[in-house]
C-alpha positions in Angstrom: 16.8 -21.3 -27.9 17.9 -17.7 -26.5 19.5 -14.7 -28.4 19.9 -11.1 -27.8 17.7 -8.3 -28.7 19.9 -6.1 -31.1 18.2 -3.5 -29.6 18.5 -3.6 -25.8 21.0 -6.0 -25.6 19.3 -8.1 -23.1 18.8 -12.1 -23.5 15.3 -12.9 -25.3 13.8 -16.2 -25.7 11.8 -17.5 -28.3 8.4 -18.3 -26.8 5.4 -20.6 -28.3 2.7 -18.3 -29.6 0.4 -19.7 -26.5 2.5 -18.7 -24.0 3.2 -15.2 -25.1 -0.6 -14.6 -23.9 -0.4 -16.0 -21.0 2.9 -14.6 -20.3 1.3 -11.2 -21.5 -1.3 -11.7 -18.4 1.0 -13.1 -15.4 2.9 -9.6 -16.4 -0.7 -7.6 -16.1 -1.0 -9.1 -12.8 2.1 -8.0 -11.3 2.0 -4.7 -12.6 -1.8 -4.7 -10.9 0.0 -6.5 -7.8 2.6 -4.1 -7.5 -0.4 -1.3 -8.2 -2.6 -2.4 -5.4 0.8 -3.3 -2.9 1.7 1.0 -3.7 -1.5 2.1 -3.1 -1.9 0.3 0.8 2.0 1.3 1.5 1.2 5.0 0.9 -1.9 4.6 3.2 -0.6 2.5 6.1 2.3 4.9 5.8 0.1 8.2 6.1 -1.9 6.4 8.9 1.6 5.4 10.9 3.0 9.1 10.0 -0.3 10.7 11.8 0.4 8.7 14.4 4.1 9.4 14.8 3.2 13.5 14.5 0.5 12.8 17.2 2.4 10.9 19.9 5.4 13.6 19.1 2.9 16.3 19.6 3.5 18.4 16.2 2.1 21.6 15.9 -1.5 21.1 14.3 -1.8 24.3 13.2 1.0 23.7 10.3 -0.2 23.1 7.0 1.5 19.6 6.4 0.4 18.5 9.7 -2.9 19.5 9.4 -2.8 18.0 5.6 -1.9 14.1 6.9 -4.3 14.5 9.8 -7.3 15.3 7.0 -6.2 12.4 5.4 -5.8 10.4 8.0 -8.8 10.9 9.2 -10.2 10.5 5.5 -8.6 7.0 5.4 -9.4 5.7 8.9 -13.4 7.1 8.7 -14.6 3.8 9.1 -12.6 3.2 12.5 -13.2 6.4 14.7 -13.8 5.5 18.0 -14.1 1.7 18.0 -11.4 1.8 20.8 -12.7 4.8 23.8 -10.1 4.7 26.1 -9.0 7.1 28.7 -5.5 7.9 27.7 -6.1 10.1 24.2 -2.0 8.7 22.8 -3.3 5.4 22.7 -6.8 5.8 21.7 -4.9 7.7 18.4 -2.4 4.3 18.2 -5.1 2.2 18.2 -7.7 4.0 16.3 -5.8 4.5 13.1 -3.0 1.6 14.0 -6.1 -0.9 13.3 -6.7 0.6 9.6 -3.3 1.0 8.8 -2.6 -2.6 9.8 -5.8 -3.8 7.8 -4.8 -2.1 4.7 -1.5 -3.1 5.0 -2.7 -7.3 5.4 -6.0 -6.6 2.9 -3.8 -5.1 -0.1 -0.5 -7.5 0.3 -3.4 -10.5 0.6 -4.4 -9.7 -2.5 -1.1 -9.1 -4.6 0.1 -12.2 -3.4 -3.3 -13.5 -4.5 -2.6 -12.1 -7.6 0.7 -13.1 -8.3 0.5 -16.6 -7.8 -2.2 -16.7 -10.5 
């Protein structure tokens, strides 16, 4: 049986008391899903924007330059010089590329993990 909320205006439906918990936790779990999916984005996308400034040689002494490549560098700690090659533009690519990319399956893993329960 639906109605409207005299409120809002939008549909309701009435729900059986033991659903409205369990409907109370699928909706914690997408809020924590779409949580965890934000946090990685802004990450992988910091990590891919240090690489873009890099391989389009930005000027490191500018203060929003220098404030991705700190984070960058905070975010990708773990993956510094795993690849030593010659040629410094792709060392960069592939050095925080490989973090970026991690996050990016890790974090969406785990939302969809967290949405289909």
């Amino acid at each position: 049986m639906s109605n409207f909320d005299p409120v809002s205006g939008y549909q309701t439906y009435d729900q059986p008391s033991g659903s409205a918990r369990a409907v109370r936790r699928q909706s914690a779990a997408r809020r924590t899903a779409l949580t965890i999916c934000t946090i990685t984005d802004i990450a992988a996308g910091l990590l891919g924007l240090w690489i873009l400034l890099f391989l389009l040689h930005a000027n490191r002494a500018n203060a929003f330059v220098q404030f991705i490549r700190g984070t960058a560098d905070w975010l990708a700690w773990w993956s510094q010089d795993i690849f030593t090659v010659d040629t410094e533009s792709l060392r960069v690519v592939l050095n925080y590329g490989l973090p970026a990319l991690l996050y990016l399956l890790i974090g969406h893993g785990i939302a969809a993990r967290l949405n289909r329960a």
